[in-house]
C-alpha positions in Angstrom: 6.6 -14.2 -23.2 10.1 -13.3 -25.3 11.8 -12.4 -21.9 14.9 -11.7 -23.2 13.5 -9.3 -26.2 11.8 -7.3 -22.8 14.9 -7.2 -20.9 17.1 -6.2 -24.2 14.4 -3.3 -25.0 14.4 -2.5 -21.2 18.1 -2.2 -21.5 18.3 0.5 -24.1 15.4 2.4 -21.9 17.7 2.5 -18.7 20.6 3.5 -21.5 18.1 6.7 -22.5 17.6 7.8 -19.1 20.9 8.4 -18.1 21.2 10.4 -21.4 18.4 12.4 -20.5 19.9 13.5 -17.1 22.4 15.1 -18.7 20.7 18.2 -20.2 20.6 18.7 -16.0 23.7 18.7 -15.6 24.3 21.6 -17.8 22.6 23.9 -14.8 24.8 22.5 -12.2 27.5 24.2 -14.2 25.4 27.8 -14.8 24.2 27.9 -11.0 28.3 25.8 -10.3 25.9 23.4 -8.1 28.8 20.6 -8.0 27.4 18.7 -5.5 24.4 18.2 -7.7 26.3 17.9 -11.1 28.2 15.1 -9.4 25.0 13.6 -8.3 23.4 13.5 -11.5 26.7 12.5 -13.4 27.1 9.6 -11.0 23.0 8.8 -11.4 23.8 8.8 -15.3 26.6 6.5 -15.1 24.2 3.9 -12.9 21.7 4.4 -15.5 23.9 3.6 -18.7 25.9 0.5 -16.9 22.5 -0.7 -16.0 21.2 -0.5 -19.5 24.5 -1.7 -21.2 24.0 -5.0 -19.0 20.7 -5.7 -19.2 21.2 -4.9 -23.6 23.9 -7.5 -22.8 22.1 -10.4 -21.3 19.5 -10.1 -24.0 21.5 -10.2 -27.2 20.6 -12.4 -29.9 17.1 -12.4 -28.1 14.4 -13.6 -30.8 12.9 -10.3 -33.0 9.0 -11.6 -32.8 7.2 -8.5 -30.5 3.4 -9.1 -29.8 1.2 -8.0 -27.6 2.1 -9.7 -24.3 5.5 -8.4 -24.9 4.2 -4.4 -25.4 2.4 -4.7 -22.3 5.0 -6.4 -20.2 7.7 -4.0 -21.6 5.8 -1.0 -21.3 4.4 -1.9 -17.3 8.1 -2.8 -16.3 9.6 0.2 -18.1 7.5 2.5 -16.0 8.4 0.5 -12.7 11.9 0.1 -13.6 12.9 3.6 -15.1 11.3 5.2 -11.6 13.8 3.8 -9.8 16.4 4.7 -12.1 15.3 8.6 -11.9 15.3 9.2 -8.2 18.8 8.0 -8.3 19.7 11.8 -8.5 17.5 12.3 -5.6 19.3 10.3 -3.2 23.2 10.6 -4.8 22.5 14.8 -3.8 21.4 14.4 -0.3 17.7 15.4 -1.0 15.8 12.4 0.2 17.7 9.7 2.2 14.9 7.4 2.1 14.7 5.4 -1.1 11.2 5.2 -1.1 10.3 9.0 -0.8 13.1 9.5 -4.1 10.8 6.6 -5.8 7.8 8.2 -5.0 8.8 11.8 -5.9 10.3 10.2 -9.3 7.2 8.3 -9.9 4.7 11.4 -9.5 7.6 13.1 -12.1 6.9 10.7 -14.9 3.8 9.7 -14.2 3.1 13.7 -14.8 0.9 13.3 -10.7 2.9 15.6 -9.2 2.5 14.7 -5.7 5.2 15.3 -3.7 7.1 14.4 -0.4 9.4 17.6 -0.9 8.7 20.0 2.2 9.1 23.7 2.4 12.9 23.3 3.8 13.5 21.1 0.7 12.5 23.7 -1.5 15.3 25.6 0.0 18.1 23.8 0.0 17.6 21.4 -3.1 19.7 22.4 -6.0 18.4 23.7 -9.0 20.1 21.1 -11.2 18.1 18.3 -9.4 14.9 20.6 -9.4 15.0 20.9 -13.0 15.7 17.2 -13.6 12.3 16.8 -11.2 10.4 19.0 -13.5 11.7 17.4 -16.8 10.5 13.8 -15.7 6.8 15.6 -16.1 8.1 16.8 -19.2 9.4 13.2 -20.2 6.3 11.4 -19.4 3.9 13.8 -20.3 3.8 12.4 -24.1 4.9 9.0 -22.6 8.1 7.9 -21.6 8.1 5.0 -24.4 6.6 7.2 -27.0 9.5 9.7 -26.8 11.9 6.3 -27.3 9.1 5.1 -30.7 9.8 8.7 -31.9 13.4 8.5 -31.6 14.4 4.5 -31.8 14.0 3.5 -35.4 14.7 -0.4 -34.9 11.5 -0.9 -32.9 9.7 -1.4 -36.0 6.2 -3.3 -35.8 6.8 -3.7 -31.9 5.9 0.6 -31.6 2.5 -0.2 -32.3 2.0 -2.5 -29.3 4.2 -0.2 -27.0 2.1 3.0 -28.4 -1.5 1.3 -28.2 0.0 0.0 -24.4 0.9 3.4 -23.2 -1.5 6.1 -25.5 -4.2 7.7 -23.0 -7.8 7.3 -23.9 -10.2 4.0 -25.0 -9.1 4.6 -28.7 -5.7 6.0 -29.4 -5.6 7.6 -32.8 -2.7 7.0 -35.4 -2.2 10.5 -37.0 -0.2 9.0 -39.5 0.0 5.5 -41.2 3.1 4.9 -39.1 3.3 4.8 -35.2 7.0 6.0 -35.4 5.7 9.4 -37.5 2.7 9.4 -35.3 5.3 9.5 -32.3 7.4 12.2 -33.7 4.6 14.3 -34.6 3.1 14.2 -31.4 6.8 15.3 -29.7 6.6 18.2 -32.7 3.3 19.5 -31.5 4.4 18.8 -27.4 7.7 20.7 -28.3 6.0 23.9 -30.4 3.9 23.9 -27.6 6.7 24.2 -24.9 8.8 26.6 -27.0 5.5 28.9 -27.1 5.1 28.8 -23.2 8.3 29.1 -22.7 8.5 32.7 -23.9 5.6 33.8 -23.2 5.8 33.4 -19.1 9.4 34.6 -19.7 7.4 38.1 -21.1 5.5 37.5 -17.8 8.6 38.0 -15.7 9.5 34.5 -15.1 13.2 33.5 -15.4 14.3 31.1 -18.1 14.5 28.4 -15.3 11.4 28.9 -14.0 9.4 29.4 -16.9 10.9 26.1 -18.6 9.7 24.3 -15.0 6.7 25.6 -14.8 5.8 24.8 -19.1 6.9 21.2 -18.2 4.5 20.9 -15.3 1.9 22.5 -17.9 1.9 20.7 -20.4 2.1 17.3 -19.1 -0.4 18.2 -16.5 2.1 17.7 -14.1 1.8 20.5 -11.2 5.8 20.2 -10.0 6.6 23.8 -9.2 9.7 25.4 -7.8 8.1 26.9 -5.2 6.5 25.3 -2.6 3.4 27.7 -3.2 3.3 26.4 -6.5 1.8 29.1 -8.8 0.2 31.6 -6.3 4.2 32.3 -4.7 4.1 34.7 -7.7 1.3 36.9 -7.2 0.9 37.4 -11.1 -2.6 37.2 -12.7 -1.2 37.7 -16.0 0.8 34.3 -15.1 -2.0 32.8 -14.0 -3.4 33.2 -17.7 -0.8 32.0 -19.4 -0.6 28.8 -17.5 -4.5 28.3 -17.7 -4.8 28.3 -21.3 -1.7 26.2 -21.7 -3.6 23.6 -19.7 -6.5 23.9 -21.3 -4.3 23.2 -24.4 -2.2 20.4 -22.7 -5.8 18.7 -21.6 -7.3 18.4 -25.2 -6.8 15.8 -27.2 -3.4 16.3 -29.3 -5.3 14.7 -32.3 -7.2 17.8 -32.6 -3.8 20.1 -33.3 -3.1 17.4 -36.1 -6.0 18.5 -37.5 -5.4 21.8 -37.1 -2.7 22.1 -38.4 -4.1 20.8 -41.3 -6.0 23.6 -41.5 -9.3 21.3 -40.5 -10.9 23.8 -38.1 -14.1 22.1 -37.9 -12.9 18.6 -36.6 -12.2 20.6 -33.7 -15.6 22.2 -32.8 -17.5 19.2 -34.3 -15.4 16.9 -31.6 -18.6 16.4 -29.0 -16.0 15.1 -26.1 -13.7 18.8 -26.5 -17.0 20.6 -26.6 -17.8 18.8 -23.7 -14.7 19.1 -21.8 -15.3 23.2 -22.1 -18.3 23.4 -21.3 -17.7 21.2 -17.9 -14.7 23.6 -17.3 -16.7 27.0 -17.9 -20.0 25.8 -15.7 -17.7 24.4 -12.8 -16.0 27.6 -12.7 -18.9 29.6 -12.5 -20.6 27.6 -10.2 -17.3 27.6 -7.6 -16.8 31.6 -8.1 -20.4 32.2 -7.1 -20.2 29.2 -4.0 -16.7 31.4 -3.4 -18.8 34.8 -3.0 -20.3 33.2 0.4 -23.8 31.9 -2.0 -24.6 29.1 -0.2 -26.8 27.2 2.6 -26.0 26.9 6.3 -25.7 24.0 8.2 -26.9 24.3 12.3 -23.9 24.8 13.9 -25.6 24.1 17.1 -26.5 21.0 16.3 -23.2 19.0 14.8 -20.9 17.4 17.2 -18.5 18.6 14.9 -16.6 22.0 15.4 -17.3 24.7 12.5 -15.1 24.9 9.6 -13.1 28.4 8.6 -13.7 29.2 5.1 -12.2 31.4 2.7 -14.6 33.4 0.9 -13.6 36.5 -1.5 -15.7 39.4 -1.5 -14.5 40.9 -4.7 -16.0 38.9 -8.0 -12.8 39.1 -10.0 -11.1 37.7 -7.0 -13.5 34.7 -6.5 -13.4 34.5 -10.7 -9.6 34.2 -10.8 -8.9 31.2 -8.4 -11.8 29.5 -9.3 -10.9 29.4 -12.8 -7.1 28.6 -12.4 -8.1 26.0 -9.8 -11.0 24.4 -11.7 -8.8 23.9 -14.6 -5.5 22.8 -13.0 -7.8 20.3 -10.9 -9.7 18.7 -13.8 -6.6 18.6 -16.1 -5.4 16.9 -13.1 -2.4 19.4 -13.6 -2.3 19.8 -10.0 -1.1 23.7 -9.8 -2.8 25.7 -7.0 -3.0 29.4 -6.5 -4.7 29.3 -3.1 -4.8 26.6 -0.2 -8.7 25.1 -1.6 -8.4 22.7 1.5 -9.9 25.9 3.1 -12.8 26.6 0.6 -16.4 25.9 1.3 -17.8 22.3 1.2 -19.7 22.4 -2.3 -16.7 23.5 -3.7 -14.5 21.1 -2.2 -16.7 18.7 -3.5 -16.9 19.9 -6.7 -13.4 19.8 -7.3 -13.3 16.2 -5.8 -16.0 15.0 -8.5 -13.7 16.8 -10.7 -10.3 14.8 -10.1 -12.4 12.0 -11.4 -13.9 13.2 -14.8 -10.2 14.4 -15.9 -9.0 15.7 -19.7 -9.6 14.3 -22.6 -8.7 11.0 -24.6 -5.3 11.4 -26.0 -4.2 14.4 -24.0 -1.5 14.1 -21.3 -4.5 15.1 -18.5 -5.4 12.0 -16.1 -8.9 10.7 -14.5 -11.5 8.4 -16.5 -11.3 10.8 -19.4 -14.4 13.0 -20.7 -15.1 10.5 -23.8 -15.2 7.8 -21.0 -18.0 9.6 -18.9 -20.0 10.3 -21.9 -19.9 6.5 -23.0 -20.8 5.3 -19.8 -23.8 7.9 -19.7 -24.9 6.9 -22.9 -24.7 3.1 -22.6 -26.6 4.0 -19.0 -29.4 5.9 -20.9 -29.6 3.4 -23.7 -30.0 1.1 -21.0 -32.4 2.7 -19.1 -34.9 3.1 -22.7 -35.0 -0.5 -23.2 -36.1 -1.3 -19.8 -39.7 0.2 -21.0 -39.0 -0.7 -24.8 -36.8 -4.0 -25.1 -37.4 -4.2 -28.8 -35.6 -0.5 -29.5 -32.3 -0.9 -30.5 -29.9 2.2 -29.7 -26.1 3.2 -30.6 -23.8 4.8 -28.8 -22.3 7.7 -30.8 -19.7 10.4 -30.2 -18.8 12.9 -32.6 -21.1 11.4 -35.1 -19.0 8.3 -34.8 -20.6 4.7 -33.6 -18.9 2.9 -30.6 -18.5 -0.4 -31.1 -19.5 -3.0 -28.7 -15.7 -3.9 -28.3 -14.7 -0.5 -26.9 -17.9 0.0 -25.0 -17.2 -3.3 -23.2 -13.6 -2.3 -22.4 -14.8 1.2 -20.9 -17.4 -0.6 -18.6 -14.1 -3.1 -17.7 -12.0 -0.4 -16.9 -14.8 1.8 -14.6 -15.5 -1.8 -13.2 -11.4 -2.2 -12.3 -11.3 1.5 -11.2 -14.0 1.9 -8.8 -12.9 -1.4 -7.6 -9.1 0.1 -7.0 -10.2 2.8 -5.8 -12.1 1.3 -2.9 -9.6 -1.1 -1.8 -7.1 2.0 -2.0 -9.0 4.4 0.1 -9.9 1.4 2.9 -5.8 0.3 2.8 -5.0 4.0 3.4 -7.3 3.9 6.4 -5.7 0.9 7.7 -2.4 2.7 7.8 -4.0 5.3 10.5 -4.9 8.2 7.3 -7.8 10.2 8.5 -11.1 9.5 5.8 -10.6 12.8 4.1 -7.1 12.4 3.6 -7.2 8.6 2.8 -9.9 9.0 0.3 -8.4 12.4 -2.0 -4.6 10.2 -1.2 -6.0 7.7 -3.6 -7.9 10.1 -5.5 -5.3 12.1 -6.5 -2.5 9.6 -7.5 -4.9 7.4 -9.3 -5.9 10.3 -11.1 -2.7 12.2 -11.5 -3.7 15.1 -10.1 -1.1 15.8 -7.0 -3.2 17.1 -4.7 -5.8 16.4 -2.5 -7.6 17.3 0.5 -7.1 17.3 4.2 -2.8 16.0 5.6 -2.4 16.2 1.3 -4.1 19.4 0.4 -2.8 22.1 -1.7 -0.4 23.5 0.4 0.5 20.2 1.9 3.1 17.4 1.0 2.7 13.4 1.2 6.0 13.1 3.4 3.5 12.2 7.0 2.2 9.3 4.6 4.0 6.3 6.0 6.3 4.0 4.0 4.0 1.3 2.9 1.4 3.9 1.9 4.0 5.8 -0.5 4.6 2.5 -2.3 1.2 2.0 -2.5 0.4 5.5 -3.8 3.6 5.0 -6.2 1.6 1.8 -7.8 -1.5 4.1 -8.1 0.5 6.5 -9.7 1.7 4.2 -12.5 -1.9 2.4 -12.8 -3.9 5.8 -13.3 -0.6 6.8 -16.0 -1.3 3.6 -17.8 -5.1 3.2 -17.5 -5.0 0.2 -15.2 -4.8 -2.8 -17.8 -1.0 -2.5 -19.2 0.7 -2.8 -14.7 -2.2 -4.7 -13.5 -1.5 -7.7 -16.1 1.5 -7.7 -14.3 0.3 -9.7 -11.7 -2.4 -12.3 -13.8 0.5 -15.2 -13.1 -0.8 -16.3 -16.9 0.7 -13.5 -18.4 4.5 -14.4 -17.4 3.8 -18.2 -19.1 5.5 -18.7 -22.6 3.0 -18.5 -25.1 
């Protein structure tokens, strides 16, 4: 391990941060918040020592950047930088416990959007330090160290260890022969993209602030709103649209806009893991409007031990239709937006959003969960697997999009469902240990290992993680950054063979 080529790199990271606070500060002067301008000017200045020392003590550090080196810099960056960003948190007053600014900084970049912000803090927290908390979605959406490839042209061959460490998805695609023009046309496509919604929930009747909040929570499938009803606080269907097809968009993989704009329309419908993706979004929201409508079985009250549920139901179809389809989305693009409280909602489609948090977005989208291209590959390798046990002498590939998988990735996709399930469990039973109830232990862990916010029961949709004790938002923090990463890039971090010079 070059140690002091990580901590020189991880330097100029810190540096960047307390750059990107400034743009901030600018509404601290519009909204003459000083108390927040002060805290984010005195969060910048930690930031940019911190980097300037840490650049120092690895100067003249050796140039050589391998693999080891991309993982370890790109697991510590996400670790480190955290910390650094809910610096602004604590400086303003908003959280005086460390941990809760970590954890609301690390749901920020790591685009969860769980939060430990209650319906007073949405009152009295500046709108300088609420934008700053809906930029760090923006920021990570693409990928913290992605934005610094695109914009730090000395990294040279080391961006393609950083890029393959942090890119979303079993196979990361180069759109261009270079990872640094890959980089900056990915932030093109993110930025076009935020520019578009941008105006158009502005035409919706959104204010500038809140319309640039809400696109950053959008498009890196974040869910950090300004109000503490999220998205339904506005009443506005034609809102609601605008934000659903922007998630739809911010789910896909960003390959496919490459290609688009390339004027290659077919990759797109020809790509079996998109088609897939819609089709899972379109029969779940069909399913959950009609389950809505009151379709469903009934369990004998009389005979549970358990008292009876209250469930919302809508009588109206276009009712039902509209929060199923703006919930069904935000859930599996594990943006995390709600309209209505779903805690409330019948079991199946409680359920159904549950399975949901797990499937996720697409490979190389800023969406969370296993990814679609992951299900399908485990589903064929499971059929495949299932022919040969009545014909061993058939040989069968795995294809997607026409395209063979190799027995390399396919062996790293079973690996990582292996690791996650294995998380997972452990997660849910340490929640429980804390004194969490099983619903709310269970979706806890759900939702930050799949970036989604949310989850059921103390942590539903209209509820906040700030009852979740100290050690469980650490905990929850780590889940965060292992579902942002896809597990292998922070869980080398603690194989004690990884920190031994090569």
């Amino acid at each position: 391990m070059n140690y002091r080529l990580v901590t020189k790199y991880l330097g100029h990271f810190s540096f960047a941060i307390g750059l990107l606070m400034l743009p901030s500060a600018l509404w601290a002067a519009v909204y003459r918040e000083w108390g927040g301008l002060g805290a984010l000017l005195g969060s910048a200045a930690v930031s940019c020592v911190t980097g300037y020392l840490l650049t120092l003590a690895g100067r003249n550090a050796p140039s050589e950047f391998h693999q080891r080196e991309g993982l370890g810099l790109v697991g510590l960056s996400w670790i480190f930088l955290a910390a650094l960003g809910g610096l602004p948190y604590l400086f303003s007053g908003v959280f005086s416990n460390p941990v809760d600014a970590y954890f609301e900084c690390m749901s920020g970049f790591t685009t969860t959007g769980s939060s430990v912000m209650t319906a007073e803090c949405f009152a009295t927290t500046p709108k300088c330090i609420m934008f700053w908390r809906s930029f760090t979605h923006w920021l990570g959406g693409m990928g913290i160290v992605v934005l610094f490839i695109a914009v730090l042209p000395y990294l040279g061959a080391g961006g393609k260890q950083l890029f393959k460490s942090e890119s979303p998805g079993p196979d990361p695609r180069g759109l261009k022969p270079r990872i640094k023009d890959t980089a900056s046309v990915l932030y093109k496509i993110y930025f076009g993209l935020t520019i578009a919604q941008t105006v158009a929930l502005m035409l919706c009747g959104m204010s500038l602030f809140d319309a640039l909040c809400h696109t950053f929570g959008t498009l890196a499938t974040g869910g950090f709103s300004t109000q503490a009803a999220s998205v339904g606080a506005y009443e506005n269907v034609a809102i609601e649209i605008v934000i659903i097809l922007f998630m739809i968009c911010a789910g896909s993989n960003f390959a496919l806009y490459f290609s688009l704009l390339g004027g290659n329309w077919k990759a797109v419908f020809k790509d079996t893991e998109w088609r897939v993706y819609l089709a899972i979004l379109v029969g779940c929201t069909l399913a959950i409007t009609v389950n809505l409508m009151g379709f469903e079985g009934a369990f004998p009250v009389g005979d549970s031990p358990l008292p009876a549920q209250e469930k919302t139901l809508f009588l109206s179809a276009g009712e039902a239709l509209r929060h199923a389809s703006f919930n069904v989305v935000s859930v599996m693009t594990t943006t995390g937006f709600c309209t209505v409280d779903f805690n409330t909602w019948p079991n199946f489609s409680r359920m159904l959003l549950v399975v949901l948090m797990f499937v996720g977005g697409c490979a190389g989208s800023t969406g969370g969960g296993l990814k679609v291209v992951r299900v399908l590959i485990l589903l064929k390798m499971a059929y495949a697997r299932l022919e040969q046990t009545f014909r061993p002498k058939m040989v069968r590939v795995v294809r997607i999009s026409g395209h063979v998988v190799d027995d390399g990735v396919q062996r790293t996709v079973y690996s990582f469902f292996v690791l996650y399930l294995m998380w997972f469990m452990v997660g849910s039973l340490f929640m429980s240990l804390l004194g969490l109830p099983f619903q709310t232990a269970v979706t806890s862990v759900a939702a930050t290992l799949n970036n989604i916010g949310p989850g059921l029961g103390a942590v539903g949709a209209v509820e906040n993680f700030s009852l979740v004790p100290t050690a469980g938002k650490l905990f929850l923090s780590l889940c965060m950054v292992l579902g942002r990463l896809e597990l292998f890039s922070i869980m080398v971090l603690f194989v004690p063979s990884f920190w031994r010079r090569a």
